[in-house]
Residue frames as a rotation matrix with the C-alpha (Angstrom) as fourth column:
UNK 1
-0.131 -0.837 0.531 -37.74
0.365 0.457 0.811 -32.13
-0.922 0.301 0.246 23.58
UNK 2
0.073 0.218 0.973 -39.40
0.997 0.020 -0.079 -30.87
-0.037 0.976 -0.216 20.43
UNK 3
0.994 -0.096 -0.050 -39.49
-0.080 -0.963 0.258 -27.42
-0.073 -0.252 -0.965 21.44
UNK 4
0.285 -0.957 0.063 -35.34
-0.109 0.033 0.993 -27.90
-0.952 -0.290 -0.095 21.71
UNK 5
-0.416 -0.333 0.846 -34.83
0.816 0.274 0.509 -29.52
-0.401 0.902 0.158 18.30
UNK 6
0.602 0.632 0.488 -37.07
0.796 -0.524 -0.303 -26.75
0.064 0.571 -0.819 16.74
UNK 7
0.805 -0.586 -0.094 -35.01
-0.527 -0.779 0.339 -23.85
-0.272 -0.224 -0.936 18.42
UNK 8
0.178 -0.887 0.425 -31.98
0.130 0.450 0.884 -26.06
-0.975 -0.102 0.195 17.62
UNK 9
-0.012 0.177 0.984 -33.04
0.963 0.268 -0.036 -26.17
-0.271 0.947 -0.173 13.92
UNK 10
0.862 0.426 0.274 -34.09
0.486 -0.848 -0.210 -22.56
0.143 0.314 -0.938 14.14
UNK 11
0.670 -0.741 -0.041 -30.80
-0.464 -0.461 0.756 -21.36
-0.580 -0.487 -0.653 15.58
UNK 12
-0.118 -0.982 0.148 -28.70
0.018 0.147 0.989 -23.41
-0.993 0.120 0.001 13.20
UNK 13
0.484 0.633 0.604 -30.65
0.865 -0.241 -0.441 -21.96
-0.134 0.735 -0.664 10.23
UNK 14
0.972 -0.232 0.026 -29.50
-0.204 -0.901 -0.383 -18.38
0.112 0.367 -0.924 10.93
UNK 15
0.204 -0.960 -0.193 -25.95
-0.423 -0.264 0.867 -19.44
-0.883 -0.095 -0.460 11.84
UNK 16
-0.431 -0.619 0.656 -25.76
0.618 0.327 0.715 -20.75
-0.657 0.714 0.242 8.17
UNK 17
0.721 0.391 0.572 -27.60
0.631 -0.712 -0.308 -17.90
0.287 0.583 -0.760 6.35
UNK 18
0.740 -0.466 -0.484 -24.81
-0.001 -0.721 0.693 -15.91
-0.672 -0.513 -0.534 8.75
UNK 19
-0.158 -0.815 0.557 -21.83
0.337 0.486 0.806 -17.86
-0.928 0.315 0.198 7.38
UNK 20
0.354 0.454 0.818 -23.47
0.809 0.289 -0.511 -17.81
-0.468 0.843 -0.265 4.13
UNK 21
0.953 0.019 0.303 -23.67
0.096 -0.966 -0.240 -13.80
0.288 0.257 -0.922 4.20
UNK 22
0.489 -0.816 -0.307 -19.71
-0.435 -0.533 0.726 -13.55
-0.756 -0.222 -0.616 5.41
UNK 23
-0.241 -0.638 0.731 -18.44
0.636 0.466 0.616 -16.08
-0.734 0.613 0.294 3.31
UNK 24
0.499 0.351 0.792 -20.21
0.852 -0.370 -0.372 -13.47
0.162 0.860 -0.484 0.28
UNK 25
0.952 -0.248 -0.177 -18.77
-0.184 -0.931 0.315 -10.60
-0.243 -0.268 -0.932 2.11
UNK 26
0.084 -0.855 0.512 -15.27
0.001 0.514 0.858 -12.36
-0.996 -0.072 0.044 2.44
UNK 27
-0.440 -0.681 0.585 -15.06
0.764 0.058 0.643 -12.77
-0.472 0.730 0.494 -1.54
UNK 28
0.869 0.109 0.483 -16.53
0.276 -0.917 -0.289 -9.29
0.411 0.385 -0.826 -2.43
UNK 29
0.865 -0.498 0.055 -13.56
-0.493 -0.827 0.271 -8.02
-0.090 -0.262 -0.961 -0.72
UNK 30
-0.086 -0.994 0.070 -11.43
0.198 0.051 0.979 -10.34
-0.976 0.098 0.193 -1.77
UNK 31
0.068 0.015 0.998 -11.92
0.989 0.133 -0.069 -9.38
-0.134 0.991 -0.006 -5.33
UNK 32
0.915 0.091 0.393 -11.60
0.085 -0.996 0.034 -5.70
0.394 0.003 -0.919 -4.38
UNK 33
0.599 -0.786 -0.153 -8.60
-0.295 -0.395 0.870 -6.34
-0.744 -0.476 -0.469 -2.74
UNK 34
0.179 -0.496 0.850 -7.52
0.591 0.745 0.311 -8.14
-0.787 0.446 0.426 -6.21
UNK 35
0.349 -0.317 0.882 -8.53
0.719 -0.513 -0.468 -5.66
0.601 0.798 0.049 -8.66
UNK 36
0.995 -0.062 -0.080 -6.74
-0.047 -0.983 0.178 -2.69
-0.090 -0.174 -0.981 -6.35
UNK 37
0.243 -0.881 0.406 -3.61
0.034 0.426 0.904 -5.07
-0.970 -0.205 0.133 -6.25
UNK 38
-0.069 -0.454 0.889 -3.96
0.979 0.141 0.148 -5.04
-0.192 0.880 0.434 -10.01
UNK 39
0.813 0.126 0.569 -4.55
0.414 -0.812 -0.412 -1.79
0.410 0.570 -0.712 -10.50
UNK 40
0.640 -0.752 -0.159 -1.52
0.000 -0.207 0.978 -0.84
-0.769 -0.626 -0.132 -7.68
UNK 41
-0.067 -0.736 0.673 0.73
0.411 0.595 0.691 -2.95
-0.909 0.323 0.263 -10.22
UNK 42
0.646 0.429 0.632 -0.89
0.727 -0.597 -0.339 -0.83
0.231 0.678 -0.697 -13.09
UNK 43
0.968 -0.025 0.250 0.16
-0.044 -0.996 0.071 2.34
0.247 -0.080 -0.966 -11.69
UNK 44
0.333 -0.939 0.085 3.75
-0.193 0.020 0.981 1.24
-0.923 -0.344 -0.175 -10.08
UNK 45
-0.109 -0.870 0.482 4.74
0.638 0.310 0.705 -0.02
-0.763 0.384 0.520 -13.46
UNK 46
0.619 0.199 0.760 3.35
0.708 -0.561 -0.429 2.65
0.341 0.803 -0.488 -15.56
UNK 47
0.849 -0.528 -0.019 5.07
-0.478 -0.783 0.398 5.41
-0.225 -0.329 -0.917 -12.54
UNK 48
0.207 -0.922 0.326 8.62
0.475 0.386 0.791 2.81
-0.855 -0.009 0.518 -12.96
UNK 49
-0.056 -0.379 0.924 8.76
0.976 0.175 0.130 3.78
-0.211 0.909 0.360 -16.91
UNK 50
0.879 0.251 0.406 7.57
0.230 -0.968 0.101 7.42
0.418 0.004 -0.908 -16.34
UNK 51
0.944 -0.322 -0.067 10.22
-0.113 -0.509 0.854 7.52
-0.309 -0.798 -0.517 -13.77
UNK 52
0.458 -0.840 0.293 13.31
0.388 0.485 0.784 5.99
-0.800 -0.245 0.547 -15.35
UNK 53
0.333 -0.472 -0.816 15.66
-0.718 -0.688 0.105 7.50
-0.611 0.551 -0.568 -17.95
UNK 54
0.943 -0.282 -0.176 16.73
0.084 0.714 -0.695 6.17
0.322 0.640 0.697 -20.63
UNK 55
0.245 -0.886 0.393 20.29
0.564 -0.200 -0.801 8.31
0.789 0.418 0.451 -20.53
UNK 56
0.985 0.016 -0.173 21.40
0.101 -0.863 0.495 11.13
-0.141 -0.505 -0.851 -18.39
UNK 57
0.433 -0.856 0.281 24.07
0.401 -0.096 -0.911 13.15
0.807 0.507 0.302 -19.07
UNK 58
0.647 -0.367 -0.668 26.97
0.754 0.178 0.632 13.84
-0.113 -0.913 0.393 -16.45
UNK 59
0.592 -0.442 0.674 29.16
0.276 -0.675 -0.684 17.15
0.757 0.591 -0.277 -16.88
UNK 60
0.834 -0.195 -0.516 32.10
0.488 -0.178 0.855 17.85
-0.259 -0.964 -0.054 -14.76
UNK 61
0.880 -0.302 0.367 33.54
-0.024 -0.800 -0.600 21.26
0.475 0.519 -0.711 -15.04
UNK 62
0.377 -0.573 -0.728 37.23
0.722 -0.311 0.618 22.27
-0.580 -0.759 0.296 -13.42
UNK 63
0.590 -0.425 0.687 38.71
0.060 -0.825 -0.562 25.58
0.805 0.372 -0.461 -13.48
UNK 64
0.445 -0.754 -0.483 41.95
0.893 0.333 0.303 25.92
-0.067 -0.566 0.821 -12.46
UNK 65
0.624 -0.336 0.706 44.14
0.533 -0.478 -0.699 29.47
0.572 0.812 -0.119 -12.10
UNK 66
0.497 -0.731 -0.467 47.49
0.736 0.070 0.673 30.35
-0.459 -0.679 0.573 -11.25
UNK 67
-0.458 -0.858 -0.233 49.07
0.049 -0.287 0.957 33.69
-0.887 0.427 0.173 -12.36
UNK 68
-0.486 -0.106 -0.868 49.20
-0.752 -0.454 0.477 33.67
-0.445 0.884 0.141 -15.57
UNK 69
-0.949 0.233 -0.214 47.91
0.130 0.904 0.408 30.05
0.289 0.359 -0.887 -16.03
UNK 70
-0.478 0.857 -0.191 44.49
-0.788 -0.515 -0.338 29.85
-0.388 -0.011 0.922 -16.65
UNK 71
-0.879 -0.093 -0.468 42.82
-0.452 0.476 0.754 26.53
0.153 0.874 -0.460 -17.32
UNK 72
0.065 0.992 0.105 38.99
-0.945 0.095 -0.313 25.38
-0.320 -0.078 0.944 -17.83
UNK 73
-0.920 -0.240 -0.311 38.23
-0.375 0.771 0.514 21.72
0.117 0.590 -0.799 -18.35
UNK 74
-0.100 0.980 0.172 34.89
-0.911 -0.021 -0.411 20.34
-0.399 -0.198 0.895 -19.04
UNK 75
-0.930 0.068 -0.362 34.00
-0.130 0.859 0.496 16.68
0.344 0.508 -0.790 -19.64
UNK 76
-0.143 0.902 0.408 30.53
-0.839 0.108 -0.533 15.35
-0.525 -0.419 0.741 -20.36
UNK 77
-0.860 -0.220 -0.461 29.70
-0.441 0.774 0.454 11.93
0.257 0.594 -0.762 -21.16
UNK 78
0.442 0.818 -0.367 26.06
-0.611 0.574 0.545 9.45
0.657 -0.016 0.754 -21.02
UNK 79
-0.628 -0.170 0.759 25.17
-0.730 0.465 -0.500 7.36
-0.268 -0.869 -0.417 -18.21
């Protein structure tokens, strides 16, 4: 019977040094998945303001001719 409890004792020793060592593993990687999530959000909102215009101009030409008529029109205006 002592021989049992001992190996019992001994055997639920390393399964909590296990636990111990995943639960540490478990938040190292969740803090690595936290700061890549912040950096991610870093970089998406730095690429959003790189990426967006302020303005952009729009230009639509027509050319029209008939004969003797001959007419160009050009409108540009900000978006």
């Amino acid at each position: 019977m002592q021989q049992f409890l001992e190996f019992y004792h001994k055997t639920l020793l390393q399964l909590d040094d296990q636990s111990a060592g995943e639960e540490d593993e478990i938040k190292k990687l969740n803090d690595r998945r936290e700061a890549l999530k912040s950096q991610i959000n870093q970089h998406g909102a730095t690429a959003e303001v790189n990426r967006r215009k302020t303005c952009r101009e729009m230009t639509i030409t027509v050319h029209v001719a008939d004969g003797q008529i001959d007419v160009a029109l050009e409108v540009s205006y900000l978006i």
